[in-house]
C-alpha positions in Angstrom: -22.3 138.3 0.2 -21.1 138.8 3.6 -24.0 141.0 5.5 -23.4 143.8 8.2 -24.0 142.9 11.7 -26.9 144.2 11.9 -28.6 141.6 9.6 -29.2 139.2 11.9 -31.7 136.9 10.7 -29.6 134.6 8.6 -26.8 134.4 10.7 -29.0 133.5 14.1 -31.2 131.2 12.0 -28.3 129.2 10.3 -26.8 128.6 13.5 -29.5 127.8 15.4 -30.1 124.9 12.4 -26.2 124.0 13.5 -27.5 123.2 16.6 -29.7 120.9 15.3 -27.6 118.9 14.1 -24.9 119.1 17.1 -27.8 117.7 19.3 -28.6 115.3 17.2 -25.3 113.9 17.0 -24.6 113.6 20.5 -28.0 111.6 20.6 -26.2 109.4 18.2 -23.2 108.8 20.2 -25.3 107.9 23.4 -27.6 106.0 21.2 -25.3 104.1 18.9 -22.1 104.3 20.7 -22.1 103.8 24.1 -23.7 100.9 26.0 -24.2 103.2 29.3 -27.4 105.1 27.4 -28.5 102.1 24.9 -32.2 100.8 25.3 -30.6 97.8 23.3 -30.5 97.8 20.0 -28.8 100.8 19.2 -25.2 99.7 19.6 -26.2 96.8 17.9 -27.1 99.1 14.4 -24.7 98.4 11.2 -23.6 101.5 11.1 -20.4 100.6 8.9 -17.9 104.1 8.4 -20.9 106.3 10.3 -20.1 105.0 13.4 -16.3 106.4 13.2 -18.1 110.0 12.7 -21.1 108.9 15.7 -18.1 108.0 18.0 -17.3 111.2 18.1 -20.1 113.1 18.8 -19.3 114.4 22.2 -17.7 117.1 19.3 -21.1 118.1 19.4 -21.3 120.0 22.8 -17.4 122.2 21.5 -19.6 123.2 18.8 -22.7 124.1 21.5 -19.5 126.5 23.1 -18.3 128.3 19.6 -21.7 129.0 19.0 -22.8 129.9 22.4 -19.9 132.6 22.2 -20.3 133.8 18.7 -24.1 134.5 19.7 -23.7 136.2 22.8 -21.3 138.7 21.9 -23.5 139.3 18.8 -26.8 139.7 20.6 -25.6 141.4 23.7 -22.0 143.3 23.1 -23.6 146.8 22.2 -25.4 146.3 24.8 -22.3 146.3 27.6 -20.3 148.5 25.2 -16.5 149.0 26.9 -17.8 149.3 29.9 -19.0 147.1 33.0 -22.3 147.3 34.6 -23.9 146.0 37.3 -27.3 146.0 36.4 -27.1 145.2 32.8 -25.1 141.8 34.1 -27.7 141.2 36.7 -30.3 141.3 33.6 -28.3 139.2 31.3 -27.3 136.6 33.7 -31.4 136.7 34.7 -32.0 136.4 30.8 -29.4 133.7 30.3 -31.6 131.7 33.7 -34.5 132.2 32.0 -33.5 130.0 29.2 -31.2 127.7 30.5 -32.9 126.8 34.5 -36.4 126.0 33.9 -36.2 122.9 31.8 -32.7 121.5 34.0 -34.8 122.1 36.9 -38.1 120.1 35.6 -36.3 117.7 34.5 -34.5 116.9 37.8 -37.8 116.9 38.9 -38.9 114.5 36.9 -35.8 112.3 36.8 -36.8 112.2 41.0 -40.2 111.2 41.0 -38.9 108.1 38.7 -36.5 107.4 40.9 -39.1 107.5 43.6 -41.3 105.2 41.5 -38.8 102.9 40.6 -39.4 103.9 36.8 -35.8 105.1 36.5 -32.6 103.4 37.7 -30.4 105.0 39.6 -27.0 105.7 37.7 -24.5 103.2 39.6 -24.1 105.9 42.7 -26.3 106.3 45.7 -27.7 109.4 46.0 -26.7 112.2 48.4 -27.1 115.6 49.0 -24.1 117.4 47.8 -24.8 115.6 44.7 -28.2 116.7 43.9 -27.0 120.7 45.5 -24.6 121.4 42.5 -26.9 119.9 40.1 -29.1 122.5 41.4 -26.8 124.9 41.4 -26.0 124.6 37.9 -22.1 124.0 39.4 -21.7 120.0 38.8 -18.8 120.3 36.4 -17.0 122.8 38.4 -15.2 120.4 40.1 -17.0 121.1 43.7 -18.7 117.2 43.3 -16.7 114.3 41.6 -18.9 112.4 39.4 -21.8 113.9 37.0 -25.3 112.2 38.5 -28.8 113.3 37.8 -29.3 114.2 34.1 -25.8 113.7 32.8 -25.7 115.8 29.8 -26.4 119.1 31.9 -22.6 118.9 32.6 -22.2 121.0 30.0 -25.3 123.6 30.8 -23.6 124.3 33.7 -20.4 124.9 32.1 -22.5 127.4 30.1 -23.0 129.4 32.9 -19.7 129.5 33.8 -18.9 131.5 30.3 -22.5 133.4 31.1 -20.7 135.0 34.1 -18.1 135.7 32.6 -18.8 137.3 29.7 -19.5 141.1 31.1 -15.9 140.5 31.9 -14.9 139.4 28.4 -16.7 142.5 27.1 -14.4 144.7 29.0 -11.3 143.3 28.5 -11.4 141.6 25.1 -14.5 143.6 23.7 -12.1 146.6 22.1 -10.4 144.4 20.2 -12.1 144.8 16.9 -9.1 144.8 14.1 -9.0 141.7 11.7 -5.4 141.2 12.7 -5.8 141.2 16.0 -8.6 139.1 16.2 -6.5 136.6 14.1 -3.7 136.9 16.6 -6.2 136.1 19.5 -7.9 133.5 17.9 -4.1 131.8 17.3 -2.5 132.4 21.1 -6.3 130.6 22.5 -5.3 128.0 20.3 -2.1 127.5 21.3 -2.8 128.2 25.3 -6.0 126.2 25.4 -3.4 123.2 23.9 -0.7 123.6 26.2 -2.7 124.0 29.3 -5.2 121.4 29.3 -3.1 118.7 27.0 0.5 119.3 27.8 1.6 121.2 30.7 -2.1 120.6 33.0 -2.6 117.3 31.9 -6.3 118.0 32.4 -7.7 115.7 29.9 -11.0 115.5 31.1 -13.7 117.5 29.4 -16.4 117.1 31.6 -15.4 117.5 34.9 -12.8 120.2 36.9 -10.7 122.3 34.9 -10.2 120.5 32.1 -13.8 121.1 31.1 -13.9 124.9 32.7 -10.3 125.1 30.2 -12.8 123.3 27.7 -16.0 125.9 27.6 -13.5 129.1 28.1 -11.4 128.0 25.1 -14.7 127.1 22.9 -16.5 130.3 24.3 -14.1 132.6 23.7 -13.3 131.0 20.4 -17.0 132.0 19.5 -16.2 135.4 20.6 -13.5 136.1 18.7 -14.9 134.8 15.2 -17.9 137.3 15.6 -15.1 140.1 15.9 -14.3 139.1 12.4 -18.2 138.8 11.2 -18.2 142.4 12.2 -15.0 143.1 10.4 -16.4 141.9 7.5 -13.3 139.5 7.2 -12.6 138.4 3.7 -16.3 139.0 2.7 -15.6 138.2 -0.4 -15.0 134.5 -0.6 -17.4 132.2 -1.6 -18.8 130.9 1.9 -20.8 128.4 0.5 -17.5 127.0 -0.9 -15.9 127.0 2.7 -18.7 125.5 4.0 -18.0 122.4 2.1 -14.3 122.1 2.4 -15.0 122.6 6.0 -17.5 119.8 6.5 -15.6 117.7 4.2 -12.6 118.5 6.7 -14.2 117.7 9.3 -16.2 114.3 7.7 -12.2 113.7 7.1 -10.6 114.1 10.6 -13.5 112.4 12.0 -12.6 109.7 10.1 -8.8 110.1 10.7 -9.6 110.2 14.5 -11.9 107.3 14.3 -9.4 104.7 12.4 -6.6 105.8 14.8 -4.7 108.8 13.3 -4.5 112.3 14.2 -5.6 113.3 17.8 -8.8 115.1 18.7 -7.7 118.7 19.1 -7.8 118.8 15.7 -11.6 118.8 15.2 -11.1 122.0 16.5 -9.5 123.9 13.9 -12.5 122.5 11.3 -15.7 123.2 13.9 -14.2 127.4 14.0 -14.1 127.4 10.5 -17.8 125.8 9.8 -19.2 127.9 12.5 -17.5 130.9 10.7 -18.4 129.8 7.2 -21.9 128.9 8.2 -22.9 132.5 9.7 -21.7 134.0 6.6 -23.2 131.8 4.0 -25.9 132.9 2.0 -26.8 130.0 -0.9 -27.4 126.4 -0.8 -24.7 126.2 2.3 -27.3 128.0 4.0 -30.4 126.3 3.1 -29.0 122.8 4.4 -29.2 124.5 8.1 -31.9 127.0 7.8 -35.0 125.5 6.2 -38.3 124.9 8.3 -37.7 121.5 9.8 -33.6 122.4 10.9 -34.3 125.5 12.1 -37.2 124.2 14.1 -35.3 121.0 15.3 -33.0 123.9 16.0 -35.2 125.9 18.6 -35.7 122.6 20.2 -32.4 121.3 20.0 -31.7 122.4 24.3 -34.9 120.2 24.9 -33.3 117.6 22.3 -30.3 117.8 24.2 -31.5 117.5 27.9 -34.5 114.9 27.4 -32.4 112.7 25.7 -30.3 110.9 28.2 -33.5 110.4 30.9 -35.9 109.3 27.8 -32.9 106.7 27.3 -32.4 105.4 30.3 -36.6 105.1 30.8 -36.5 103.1 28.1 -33.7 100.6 28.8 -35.3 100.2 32.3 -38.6 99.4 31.1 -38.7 98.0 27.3 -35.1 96.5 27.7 -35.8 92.9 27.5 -37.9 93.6 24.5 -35.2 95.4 23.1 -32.6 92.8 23.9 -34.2 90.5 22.1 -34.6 92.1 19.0 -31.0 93.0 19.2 -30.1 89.0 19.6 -31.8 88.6 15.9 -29.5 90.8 14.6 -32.6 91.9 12.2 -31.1 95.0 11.0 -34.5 96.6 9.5 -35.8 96.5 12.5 -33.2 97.4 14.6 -33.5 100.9 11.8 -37.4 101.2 12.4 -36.4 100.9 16.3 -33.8 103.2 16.6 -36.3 106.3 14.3 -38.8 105.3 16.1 -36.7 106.4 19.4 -36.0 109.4 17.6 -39.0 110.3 16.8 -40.0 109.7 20.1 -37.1 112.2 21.1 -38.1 114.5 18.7 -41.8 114.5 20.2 -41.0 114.9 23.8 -38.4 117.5 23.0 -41.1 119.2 21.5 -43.8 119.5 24.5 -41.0 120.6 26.5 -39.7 123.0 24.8 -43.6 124.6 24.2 -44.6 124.1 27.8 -41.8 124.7 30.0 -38.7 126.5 27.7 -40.6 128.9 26.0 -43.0 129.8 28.7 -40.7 130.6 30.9 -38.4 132.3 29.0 -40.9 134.7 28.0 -42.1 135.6 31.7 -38.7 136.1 32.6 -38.0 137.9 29.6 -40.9 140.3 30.4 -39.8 140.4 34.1 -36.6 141.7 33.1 -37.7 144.3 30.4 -39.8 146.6 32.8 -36.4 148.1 33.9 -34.8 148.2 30.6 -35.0 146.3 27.1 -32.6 143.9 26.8 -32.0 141.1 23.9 -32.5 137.5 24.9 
């Protein structure tokens, strides 16, 4: 059954399990798929069909962006109403800090003292100043540097806080748009926009860096936005969203697949990632188990540690262990490779896991309780 708005604790907890597994499979395209973040053996893993669905997992930060969106408007758009506020932006964007700075910032700090200790290597650019500013600015893929250094995956945290300051705006403007039609119609002219501005008429094509990836976080962002506006409409609440949670996986397992061999193009993947997102918040059965059971949802609450630690544990490991990894790769022992490559994992997994406990949490709390001595405010 589809449940009010109000009922939130299905709905944050299945998507925060979709997170999960969007971190996890942009691990798996570094990991498996790309030679830049292997320690050595992962690109040499049989992956056979898998790897045309692990190509692809740069998918995995668009679905970050729907979510991000859908979540936002749900947890804070009573709270701006139709109206714009000063001071209840300057308390969300403090709140949206709280979760997103603390970890980015320790782990630049961290990524430094290897590079001072020679325990990292340096990613193919010297570094300079400007470089290392809008890192810490959280403005790297705004287009104010030209190349993504330091932890490479927080590209797309700072394009995060790009949608973060905008949203009061996006309450103002869009919020009063509440109508199922009309929400349909908005969802259909972002579609179409997004497409011709970044793909046909911008030729922006690409998605981390300048305004093809500002284009990139606005479209997936507001995309979010919208499909909550249809959660709270109750849209078509009674169709089986278990069922449409399988179509759309199998959908998207299909133009994955489609993409992978050659056919189709990847705009597509969008159409099926709104639709899961959708289907997922309102599922209620077994749909909902697979992404909110004990070990999902907590892989879930760590999945922003999951997603930042992975590309510096990576590169530690292919600067230390490589030779040992290289050579297990030449065997072309496949068990072993598999025993490797969960190993790393669960080495991800563990790492993920004292950051998010020691620095994410932490933090976020003291800000949190910073912030709600003036006024109580959802974070």
């Amino acid at each position: 059954m589809h449940r009010a708005p109000g009922d939130d604790y299905r709905l944050i907890h299945t998507l925060t399990g979709l997170r999960a597994y969007a971190a996890l499979w942009v691990f798996a395209r570094h990991f498996f798929a790309s030679d830049y973040y292997d320690v050595g053996v992962g690109t040499s893993v049989d992956l056979g069909s898998l790897m045309y669905i692990v190509i692809l997992g740069g998918w995995g930060v668009d679905v970050f962006f729907v979510i991000s969106g859908f979540v936002m408007l749900h947890v804070y758009g009573e709270r701006f109403g139709g109206e714009f506020s000063w001071s209840r932006a300057g308390r969300f964007y403090l709140l949206r800090l709280g979760r997103l700075y603390p970890l980015h910032l320790a782990i630049i700090v961290a990524m430094a003292i290897g590079y001072a200790f020679r325990t990292l290597p340096w990613d193919g650019r010297e570094p300079d100043g400007a470089g290392l500013l809008a890192n810490l600015l959280l403005v790297q893929s705004w287009g104010f540097y030209d190349a993504i250094v330091w932890n490479r995956p927080a590209w797309s945290i700072s394009l995060e806080w790009f949608a973060y300051l905008l949203f009061p705006l996006f309450m103002l403007v869009l919020g009063p748009i509440r109508r199922s039609r009309s929400l349909l119609i908005s969802i259909a002219v972002l579609f179409v926009v997004y497409y011709f501005a970044r793909f046909e008429i911008g030729g922006f094509t690409r998605g981390n860096l300048g305004p093809g990836a500002l284009m990139r976080v606005t479209f997936g962002f507001l995309l979010g936005f919208f499909l909550y506006g249809l959660y709270r409409q109750r849209f078509l609440e009674r169709v089986s969203w278990d069922t449409v949670c399988v179509v759309a996986l199998a959908a998207f397992a299909a133009m994955m697949l489609l993409n992978g061999a050659g056919y189709g193009f990847d705009f597509s993947l969008n159409f099926p990632i709104a639709l899961l997102v959708f289907a997922i918040a309102c599922s209620s059965g077994f749909a909902a188990r697979i992404f909110d059971n004990r070990v999902v949802f907590y892989l879930g609450e760590i999945s922003y540690s999951i997603y930042m630690v992975h590309f510096p544990l990576l590169r530690f490991l292919t600067h230390n262990y490589g030779s040992r990894f290289d050579a297990v790769a030449a065997s072309g022992d496949q068990p072993t490779l598999w025993a490797i490559a969960l190993g790393v994992l669960a080495l991800l997994i563990a790492v993920s896991s004292v950051c998010y406990h020691t620095i994410e949490v932490p933090c976020r709390d003291w800000v949190k309780r910073r912030v709600r001595r003036n006024e109580s405010l959802p974070a």
